[in-house]
C-alpha positions in Angstrom: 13.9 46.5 3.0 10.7 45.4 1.2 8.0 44.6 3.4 5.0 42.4 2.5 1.8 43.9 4.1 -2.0 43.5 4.2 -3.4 45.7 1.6 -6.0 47.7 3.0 -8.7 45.7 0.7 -7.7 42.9 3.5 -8.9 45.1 6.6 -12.0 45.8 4.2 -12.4 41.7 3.9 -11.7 41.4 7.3 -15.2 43.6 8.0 -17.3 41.7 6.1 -16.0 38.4 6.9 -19.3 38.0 8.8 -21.4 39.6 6.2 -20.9 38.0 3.3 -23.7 41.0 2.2 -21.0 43.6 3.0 -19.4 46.2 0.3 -17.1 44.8 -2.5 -13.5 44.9 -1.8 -12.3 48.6 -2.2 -11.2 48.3 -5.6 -14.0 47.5 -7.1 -15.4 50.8 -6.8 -12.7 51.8 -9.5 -13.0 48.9 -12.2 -12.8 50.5 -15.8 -14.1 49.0 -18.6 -11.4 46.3 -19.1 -12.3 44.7 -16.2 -8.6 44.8 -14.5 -8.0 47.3 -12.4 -4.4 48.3 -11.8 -3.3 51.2 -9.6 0.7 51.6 -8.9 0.1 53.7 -6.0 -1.5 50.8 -3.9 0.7 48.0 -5.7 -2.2 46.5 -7.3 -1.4 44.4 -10.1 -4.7 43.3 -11.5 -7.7 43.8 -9.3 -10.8 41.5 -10.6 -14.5 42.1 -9.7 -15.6 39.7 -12.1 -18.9 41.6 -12.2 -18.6 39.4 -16.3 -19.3 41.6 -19.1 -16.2 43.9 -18.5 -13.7 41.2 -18.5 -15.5 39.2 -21.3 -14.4 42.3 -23.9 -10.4 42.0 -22.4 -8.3 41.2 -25.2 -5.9 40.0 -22.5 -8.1 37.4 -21.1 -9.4 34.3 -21.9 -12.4 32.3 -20.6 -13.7 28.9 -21.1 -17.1 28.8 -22.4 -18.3 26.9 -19.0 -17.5 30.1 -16.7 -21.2 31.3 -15.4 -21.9 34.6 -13.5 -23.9 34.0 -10.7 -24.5 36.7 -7.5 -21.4 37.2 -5.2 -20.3 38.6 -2.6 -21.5 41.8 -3.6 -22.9 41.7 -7.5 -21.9 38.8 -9.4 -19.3 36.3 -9.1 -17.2 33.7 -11.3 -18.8 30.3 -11.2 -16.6 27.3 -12.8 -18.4 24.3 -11.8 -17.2 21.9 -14.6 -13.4 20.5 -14.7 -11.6 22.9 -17.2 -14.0 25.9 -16.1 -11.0 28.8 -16.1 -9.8 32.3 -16.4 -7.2 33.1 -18.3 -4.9 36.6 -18.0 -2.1 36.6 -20.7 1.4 37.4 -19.0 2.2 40.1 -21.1 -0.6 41.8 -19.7 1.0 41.7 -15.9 3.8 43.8 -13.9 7.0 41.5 -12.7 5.8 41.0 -8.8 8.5 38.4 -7.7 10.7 40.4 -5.1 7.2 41.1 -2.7 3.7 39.9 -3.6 0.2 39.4 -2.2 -2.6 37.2 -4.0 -6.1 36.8 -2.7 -9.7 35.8 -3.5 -13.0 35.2 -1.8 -14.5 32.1 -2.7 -17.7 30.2 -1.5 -17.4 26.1 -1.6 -20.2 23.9 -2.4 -18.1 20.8 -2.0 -15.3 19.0 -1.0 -12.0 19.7 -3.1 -8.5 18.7 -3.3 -5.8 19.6 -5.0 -7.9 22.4 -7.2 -6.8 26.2 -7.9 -8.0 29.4 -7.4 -5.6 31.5 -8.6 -2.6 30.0 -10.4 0.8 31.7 -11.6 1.9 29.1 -14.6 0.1 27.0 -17.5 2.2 24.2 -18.6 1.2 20.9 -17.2 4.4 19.5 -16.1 4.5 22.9 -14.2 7.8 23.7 -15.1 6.7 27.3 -15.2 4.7 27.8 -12.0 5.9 30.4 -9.8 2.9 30.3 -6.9 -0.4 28.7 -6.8 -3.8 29.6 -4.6 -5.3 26.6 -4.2 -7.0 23.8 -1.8 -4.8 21.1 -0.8 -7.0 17.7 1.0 -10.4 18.4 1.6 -11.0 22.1 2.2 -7.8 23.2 3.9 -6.5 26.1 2.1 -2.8 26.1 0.5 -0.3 27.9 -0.8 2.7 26.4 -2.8 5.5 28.9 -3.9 8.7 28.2 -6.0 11.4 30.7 -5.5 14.0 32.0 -8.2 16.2 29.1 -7.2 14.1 26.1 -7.9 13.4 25.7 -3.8 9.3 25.3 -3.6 7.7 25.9 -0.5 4.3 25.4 0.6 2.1 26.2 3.5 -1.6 24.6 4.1 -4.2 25.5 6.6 -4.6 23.6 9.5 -8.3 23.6 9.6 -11.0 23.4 6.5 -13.2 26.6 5.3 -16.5 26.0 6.0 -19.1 24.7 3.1 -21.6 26.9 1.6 -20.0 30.4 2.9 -18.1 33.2 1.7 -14.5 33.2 3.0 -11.3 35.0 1.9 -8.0 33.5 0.8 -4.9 35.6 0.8 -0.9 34.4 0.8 2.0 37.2 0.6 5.6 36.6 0.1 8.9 39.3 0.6 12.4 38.7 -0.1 14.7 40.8 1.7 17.8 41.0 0.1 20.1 42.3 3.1 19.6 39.4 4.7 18.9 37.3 2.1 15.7 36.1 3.7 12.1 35.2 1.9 9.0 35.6 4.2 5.6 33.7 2.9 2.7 33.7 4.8 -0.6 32.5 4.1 -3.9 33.6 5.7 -7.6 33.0 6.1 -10.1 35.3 6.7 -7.8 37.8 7.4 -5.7 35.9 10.4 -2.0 34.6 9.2 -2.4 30.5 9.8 0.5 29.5 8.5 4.6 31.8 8.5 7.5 30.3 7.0 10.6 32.1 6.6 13.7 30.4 4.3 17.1 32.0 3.9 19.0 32.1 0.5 15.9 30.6 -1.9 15.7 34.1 -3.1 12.3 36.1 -4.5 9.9 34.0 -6.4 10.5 32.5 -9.8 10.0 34.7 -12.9 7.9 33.1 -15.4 6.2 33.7 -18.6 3.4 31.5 -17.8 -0.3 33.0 -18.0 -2.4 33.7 -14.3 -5.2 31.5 -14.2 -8.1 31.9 -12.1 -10.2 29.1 -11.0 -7.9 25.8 -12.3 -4.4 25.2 -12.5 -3.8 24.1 -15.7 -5.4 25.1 -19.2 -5.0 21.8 -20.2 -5.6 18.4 -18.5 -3.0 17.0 -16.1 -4.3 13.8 -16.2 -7.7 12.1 -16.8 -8.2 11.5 -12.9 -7.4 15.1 -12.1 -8.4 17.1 -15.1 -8.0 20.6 -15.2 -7.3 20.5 -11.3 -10.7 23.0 -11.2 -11.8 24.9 -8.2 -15.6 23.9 -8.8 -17.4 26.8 -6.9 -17.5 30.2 -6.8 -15.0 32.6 -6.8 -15.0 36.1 -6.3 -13.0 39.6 -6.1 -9.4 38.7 -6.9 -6.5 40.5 -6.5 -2.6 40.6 -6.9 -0.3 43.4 -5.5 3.3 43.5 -5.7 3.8 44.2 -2.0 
């Protein structure tokens, strides 16, 4: 059976909850010189910093020329604070995770948003191709929508809002278990599983081609009132495992 579990980056996030001051997310400590750290030991499928000048010289990465670096949670962070502000990993790039997966990011909102991503599997703008998105649903309350291999989407939002102007950290996991044809999602904040859902015979999440984006949904505009569907704040140390 395939188990879904909270990477030991997530006890680390748990720590410094609190102090927003605390030490980067464990692997940080590791990030070569592409930017994207990948270890198969731990199940880590890209592992972001985004400390800037390393992932600015990835061939595999795009980003829009409104991205700013500002100071994290530790070192610097990823500010998009226009509509369209995004980064872009190519899909080629990225290990198949859609049997078991965990995404997370901290991020630190300025704001109210709605409907706005963080980190965003799938770029076409009827989203035809998204597989799982990060995101904020109304207000502040965070959300987690996942498609599954048979068309069945599934989404889980936060009962309660982040707080404005402070660091907190995002993370949603999903495991199919194929003996008893079961998929598990959960979705958690700051470390504490708010929402569980478990669906029988939806299977593992959808395979797509489409690009990760971090910090909007779409790479192109959804519609003129919506835009890019941009996260306008900051956003920091993010991560996907296939576990």
């Amino acid at each position: 059976m395939t188990r879904c579990v909270i990477c030991s980056s997530e006890a680390i996030a748990l720590a410094s909850c609190n102090n927003p001051a605390g030490p980067k997310l464990n692997f940080d400590d590791t990030i070569p010189s592409t930017g994207i750290d990948k270890d198969t030991d731990t199940g880590l499928v890209a592992g972001l910093g985004l400390e800037g000048d390393s992932v600015l010289s990835n061939p595999d990465v795009i980003i829009t020329s409104g991205v700013e670096w500002v100071s994290g949670l530790s070192g610097n962070a990823m500010r998009t604070d226009e509509d369209g502000d995004f980064l872009r990993i190519t899909n080629d790039s990225l290990s198949d995770h859609v049997n078991a997966g965990t995404v997370q990011a901290w991020v630190y909102p300025e704001g109210e948003n709605y409907y706005t991503g963080i980190v965003h599997k799938g770029e076409e703008t009827n989203f035809s191709d998204e597989a799982w998105s990060l995101q904020f649903h109304t207000d502040l309350k965070p959300y987690f929508y996942f498609v599954s291999e048979s068309g069945t989407a599934v989404s889980l939002m936060a009962p309660d809002q982040i707080p404005l102007n402070a660091w907190s950290h995002l993370s949603a996991t999903w495991s199919y278990d194929v003996d008893t044809d079961t998929t598990e999602i959960i979705l958690y904040v700051n470390g504490t599983a708010v929402v569980t859902k478990s669906e029988t015979g939806i299977g593992p999440a959808k395979a797509s081609d489409g690009d990760v984006l971090i910090g909007s949904q779409l790479p192109e505009q959804y519609n003129a009132s919506y835009g890019h569907l941009t996260f306008m704040e900051i956003i920091d140390e993010v991560a996907m495992y296939d576990r």
